[in-house]
N, C-alpha and C positions, 0 to 999 in steps of 0.2 A: 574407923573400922570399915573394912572391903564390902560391899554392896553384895552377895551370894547373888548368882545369876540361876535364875528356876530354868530347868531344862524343858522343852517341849512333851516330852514325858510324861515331867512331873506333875506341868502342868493337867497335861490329861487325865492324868490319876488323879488328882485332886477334882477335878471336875464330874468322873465318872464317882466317885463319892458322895462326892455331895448330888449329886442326882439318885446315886441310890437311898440316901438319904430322907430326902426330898420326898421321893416314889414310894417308900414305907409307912413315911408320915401323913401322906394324903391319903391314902389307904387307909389307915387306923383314923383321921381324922373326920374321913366321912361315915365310917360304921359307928364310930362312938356317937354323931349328931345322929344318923337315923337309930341308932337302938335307943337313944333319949326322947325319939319324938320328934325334934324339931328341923323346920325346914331351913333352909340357907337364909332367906330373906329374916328370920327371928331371931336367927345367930348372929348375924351382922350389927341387926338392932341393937342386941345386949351389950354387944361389942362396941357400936360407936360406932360402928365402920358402913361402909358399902358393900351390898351384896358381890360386888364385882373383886373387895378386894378378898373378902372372906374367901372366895371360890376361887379365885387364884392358889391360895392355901391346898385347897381340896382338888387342884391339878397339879400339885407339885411346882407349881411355877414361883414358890417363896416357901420360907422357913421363919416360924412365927418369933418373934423377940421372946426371950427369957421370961419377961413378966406376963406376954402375952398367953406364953405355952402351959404355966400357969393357971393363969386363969380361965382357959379351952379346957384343964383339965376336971378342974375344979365344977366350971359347969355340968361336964357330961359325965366326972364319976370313976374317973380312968386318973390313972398316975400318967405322970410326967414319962418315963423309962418305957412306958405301953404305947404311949403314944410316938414316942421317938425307933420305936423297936429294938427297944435293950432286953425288956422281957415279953416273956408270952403270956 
């Protein structure tokens, strides 16, 4: 089967997506941790993680795994779809 070649574009578009993406979910993902109360360093804790990598999250600079988006949800009270910005 032929290998599709991604135009420059397309690629762009897919890019600027997934940054908008990214940019909605840092937004909801840092209002939902402060309307809960807790600060990054506690969030990370619960998480196993590093404050550096949590706050990555919360600058748009990554998009959390499946089980991860999850369980960010579950902490702070918020659906999966609110935190992604499917709904309002």
């Amino acid at each position: 089967m032929p290998t599709k070649k991604i135009t420059k574009a397309a690629k762009k578009q897919r890019e600027q997506a997934r940054f908008s993406d990214a940019a909605t979910f840092s937004v909801r993902l840092r209002e939902a941790r402060q309307r809960a109360g807790f600060d990054i360093p506690a969030v990370a804790d619960k998480f196993g993680t590093t404050k550096e990598a949590y706050a990555r999250l919360e600058r748009g600079g990554a998009l959390p795994r499946s089980e991860t988006l999850l369980r960010i949800a579950r902490l702070f009270g918020v659906s999966t779809d609110w935190l992604l910005g499917l709904t309002d």
